[in-house]
C-alpha positions as a Markdown table, in Angstrom:
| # | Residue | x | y | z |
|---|---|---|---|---|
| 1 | Unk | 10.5 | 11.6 | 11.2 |
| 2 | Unk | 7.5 | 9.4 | 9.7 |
| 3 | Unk | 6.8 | 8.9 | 6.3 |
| 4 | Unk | 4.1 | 7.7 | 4.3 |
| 5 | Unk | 4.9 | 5.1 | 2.0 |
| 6 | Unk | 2.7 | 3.2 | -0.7 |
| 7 | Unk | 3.8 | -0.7 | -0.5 |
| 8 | Unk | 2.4 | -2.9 | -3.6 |
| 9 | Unk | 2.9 | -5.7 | -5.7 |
| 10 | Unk | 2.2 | -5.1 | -9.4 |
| 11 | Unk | 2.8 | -7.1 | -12.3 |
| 12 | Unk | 5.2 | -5.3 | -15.4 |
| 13 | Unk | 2.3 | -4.2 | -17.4 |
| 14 | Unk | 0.7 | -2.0 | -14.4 |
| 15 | Unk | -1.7 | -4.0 | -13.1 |
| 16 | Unk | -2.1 | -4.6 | -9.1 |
| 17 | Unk | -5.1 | -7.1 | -9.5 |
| 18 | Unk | -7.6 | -8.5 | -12.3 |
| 19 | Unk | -11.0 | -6.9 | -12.0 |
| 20 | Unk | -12.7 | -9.1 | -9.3 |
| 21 | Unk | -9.8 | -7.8 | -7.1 |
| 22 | Unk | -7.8 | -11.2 | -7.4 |
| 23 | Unk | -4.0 | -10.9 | -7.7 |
| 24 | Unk | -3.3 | -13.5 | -10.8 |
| 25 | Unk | -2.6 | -16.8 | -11.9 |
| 26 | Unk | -5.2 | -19.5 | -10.9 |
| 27 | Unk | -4.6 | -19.3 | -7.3 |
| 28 | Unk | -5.6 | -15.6 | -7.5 |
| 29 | Unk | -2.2 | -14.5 | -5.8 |
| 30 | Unk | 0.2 | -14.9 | -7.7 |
| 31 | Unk | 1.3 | -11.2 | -7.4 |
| 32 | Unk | 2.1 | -12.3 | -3.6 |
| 33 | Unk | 4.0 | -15.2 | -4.4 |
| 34 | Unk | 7.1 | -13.4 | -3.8 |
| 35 | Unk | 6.8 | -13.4 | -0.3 |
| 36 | Unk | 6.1 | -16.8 | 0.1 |
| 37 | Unk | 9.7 | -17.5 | -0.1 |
| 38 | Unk | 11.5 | -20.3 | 1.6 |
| 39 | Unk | 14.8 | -19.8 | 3.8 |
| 40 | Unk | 17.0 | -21.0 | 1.2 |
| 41 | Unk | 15.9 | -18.8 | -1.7 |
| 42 | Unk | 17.6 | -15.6 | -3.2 |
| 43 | Unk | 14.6 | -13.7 | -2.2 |
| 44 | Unk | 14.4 | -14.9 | 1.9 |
| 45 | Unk | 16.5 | -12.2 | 3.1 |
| 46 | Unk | 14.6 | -9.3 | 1.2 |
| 47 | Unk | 11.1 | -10.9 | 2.2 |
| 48 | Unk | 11.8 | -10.6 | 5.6 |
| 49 | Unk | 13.5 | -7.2 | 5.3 |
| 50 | Unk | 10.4 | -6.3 | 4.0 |
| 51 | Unk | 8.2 | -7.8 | 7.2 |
| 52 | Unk | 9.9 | -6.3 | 9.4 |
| 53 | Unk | 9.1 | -2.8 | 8.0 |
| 54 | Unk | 5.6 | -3.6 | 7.7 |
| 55 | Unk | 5.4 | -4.6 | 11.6 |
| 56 | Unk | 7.3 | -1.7 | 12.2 |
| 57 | Unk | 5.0 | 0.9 | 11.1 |
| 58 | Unk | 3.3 | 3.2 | 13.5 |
| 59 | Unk | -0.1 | 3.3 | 11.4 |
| 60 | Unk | -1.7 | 1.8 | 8.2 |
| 61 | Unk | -3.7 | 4.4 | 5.7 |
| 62 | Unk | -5.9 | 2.1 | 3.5 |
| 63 | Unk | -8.4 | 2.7 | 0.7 |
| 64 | Unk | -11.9 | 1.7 | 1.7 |
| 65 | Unk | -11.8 | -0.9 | -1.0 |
| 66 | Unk | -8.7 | -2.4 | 0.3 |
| 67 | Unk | -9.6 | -2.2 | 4.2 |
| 68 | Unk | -12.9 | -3.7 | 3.2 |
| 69 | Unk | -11.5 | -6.4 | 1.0 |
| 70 | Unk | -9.0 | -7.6 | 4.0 |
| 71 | Unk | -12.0 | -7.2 | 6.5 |
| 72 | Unk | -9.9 | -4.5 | 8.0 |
| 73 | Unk | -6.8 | -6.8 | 8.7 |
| 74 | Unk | -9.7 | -8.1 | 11.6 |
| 75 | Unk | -9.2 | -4.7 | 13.4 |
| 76 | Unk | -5.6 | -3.4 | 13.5 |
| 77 | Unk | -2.4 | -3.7 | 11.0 |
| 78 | Unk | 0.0 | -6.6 | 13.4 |
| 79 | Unk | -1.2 | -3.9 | 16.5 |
| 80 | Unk | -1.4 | -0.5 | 14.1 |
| 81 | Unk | -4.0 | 1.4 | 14.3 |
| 82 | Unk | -5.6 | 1.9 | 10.7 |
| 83 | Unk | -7.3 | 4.8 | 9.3 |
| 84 | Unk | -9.7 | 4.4 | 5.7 |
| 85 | Unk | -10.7 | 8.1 | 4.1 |
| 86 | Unk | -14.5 | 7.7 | 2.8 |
| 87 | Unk | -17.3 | 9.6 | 2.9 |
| 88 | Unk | -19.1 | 7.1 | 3.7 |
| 89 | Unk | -19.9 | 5.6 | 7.0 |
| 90 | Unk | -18.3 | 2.5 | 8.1 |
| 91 | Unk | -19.5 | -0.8 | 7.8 |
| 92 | Unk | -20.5 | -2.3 | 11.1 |
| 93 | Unk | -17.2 | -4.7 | 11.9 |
| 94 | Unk | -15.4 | -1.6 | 11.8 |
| 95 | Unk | -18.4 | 0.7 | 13.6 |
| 96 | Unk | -18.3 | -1.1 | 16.4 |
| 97 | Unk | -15.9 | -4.5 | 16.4 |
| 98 | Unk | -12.5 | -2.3 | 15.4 |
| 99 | Unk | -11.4 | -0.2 | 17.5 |
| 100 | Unk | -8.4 | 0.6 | 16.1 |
| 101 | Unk | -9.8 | 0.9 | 13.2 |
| 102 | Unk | -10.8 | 4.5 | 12.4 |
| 103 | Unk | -12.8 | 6.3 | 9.2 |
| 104 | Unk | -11.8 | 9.7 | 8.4 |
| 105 | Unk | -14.5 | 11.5 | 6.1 |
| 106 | Unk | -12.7 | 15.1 | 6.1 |
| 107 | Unk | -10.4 | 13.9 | 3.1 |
| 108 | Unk | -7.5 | 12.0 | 2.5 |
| 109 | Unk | -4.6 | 15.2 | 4.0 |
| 110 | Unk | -6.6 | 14.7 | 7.3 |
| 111 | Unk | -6.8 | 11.3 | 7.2 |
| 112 | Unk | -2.6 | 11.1 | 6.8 |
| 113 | Unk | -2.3 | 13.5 | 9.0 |
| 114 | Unk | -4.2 | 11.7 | 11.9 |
| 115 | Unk | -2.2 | 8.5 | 10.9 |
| 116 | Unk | 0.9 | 10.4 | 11.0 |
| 117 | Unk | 0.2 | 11.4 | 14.2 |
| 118 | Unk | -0.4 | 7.5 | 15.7 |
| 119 | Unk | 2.6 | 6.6 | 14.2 |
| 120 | Unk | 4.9 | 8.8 | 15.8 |
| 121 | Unk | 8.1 | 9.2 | 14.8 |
| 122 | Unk | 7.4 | 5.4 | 13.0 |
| 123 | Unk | 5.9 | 5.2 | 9.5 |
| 124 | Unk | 2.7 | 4.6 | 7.8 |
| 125 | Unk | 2.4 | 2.3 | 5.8 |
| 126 | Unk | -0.1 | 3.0 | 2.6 |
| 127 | Unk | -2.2 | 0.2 | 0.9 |
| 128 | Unk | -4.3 | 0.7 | -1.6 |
| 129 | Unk | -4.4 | 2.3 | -5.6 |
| 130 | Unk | -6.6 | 5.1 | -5.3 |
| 131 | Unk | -5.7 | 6.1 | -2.2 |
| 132 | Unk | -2.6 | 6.0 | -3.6 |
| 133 | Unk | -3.5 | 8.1 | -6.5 |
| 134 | Unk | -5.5 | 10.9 | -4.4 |
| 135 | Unk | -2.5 | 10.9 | -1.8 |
| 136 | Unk | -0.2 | 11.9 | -4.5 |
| 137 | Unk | -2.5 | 14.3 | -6.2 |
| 138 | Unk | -2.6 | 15.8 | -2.7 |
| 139 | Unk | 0.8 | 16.0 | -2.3 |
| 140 | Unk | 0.9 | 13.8 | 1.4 |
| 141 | Unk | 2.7 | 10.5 | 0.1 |
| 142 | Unk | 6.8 | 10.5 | 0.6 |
| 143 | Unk | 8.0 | 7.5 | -0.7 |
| 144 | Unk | 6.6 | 4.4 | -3.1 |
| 145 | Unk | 7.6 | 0.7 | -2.8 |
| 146 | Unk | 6.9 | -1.5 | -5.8 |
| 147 | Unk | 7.6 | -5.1 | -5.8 |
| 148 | Unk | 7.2 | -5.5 | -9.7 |
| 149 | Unk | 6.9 | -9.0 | -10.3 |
| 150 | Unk | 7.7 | -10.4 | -14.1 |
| 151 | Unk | 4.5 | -11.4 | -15.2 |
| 152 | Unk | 2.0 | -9.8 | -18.0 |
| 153 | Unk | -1.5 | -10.2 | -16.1 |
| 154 | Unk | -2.9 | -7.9 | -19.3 |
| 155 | Unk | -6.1 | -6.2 | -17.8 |
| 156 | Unk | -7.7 | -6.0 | -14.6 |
| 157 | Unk | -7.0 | -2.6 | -12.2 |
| 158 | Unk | -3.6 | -1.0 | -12.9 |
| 159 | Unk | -2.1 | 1.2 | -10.0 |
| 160 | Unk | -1.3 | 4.6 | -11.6 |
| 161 | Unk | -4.0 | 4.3 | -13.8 |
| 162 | Unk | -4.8 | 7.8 | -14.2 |
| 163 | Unk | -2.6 | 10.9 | -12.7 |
| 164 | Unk | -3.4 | 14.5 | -13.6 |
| 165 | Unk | 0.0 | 15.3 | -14.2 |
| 166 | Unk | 3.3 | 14.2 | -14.4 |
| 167 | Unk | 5.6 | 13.1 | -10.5 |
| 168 | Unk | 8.9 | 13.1 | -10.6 |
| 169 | Unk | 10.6 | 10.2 | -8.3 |
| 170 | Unk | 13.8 | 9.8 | -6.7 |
| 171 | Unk | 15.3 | 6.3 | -6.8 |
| 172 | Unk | 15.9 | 5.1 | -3.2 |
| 173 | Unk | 17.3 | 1.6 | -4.0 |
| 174 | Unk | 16.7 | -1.1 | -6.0 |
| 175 | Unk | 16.4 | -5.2 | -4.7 |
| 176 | Unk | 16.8 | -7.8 | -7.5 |
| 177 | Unk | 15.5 | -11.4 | -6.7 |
| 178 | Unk | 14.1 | -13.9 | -8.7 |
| 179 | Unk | 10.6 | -13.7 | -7.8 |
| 180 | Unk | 10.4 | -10.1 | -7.9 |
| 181 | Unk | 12.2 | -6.7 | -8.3 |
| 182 | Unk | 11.7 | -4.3 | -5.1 |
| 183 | Unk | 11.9 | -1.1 | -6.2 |
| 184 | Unk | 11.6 | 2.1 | -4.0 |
| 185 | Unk | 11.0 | 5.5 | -4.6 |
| 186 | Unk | 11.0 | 9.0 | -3.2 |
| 187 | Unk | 8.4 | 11.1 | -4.5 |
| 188 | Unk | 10.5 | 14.4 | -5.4 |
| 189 | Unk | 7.3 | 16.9 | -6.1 |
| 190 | Unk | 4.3 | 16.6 | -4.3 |
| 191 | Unk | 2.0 | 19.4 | -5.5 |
| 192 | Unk | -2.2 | 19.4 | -5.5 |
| 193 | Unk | -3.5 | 19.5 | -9.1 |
């Protein structure tokens, strides 16, 4: 059965990028530097653990923020089809130069529920923090991946910024590597507020 499942890097004060949407340190990524690693490293085997699920995912929910920052992965997700809720219209790249790129202005339940539907019985994979936040809220996200990485970045945008009540979770499992700790959760109540 698919799931939906959030998949971000965030450093251990809450924060999944600084305010111009860079991702720390003066490279601007370094809460990706974890998956840069080598084949010799503690964290090689868990990096490409990890790329493997992403490529195997059916479909790719992403914020519009997110899908507009990555110019839309330049169409598709490694071949998924990827669907942005917004009420606005889409910008034309994704109008007319992406088809598998769809926008989905009747919410964020119908837009999981269309990607749900492209992925199968494979699962989507979720990018972005307030489509994060409002697929909680509406109760469609099963499971949350953080790769917490031991920094302090100190401001910028944090990824559970602001919920309306409390979530419980359900720990899944648990990754230690240098670079990063991959923690994943199941989300145990999924209620609207």
């Amino acid at each position: 059965m698919s799931k939906s499942i959030l998949d971000m890097s965030m450093s251990l004060d809450g924060y999944i990028a600084d305010e111009n949407d860079y991702l720390g340190g003066e490279d601007g990524e370094r809460l990706h530097h974890w998956a840069d690693a080598d084949g010799g490293s503690a964290q090689a085997g868990p990096v490409r653990e990890f790329e493997a699920e992403w490529k195997a995912a059916g479909s790719v929910l992403a914020g519009r923020r997110t899908a507009e920052l990555m110019d839309h992965w330049g169409g598709s997700h490694g071949g998924a089809p990827i669907f942005v809720p917004s009420h606005r219209p889409p910008p034309p790249a994704a109008r007319w130069g992406y088809p598998l790129v769809t926008y989905v202005n009747e919410g964020i339940e119908s837009a999981m529920a269309l990607a749900k539907a492209a992925a199968g019985d494979r699962d989507v994979q979720l990018r972005g923090g307030y489509t994060a936040r409002e697929a909680l809220r509406a109760g469609v996200l099963d499971e949350i991946q953080i790769h917490l990485i031991p920094v302090l970045l100190g401001h910028g945008r944090r990824l559970f910024d602001v919920l309306p009540s409390e979530i419980e979770l359900e720990l899944v499992r648990v990754i230690d590597t240098p670079a990063a700790t991959h923690i994943r959760y199941r989300v145990r109540r999924q209620a609207s507020f």
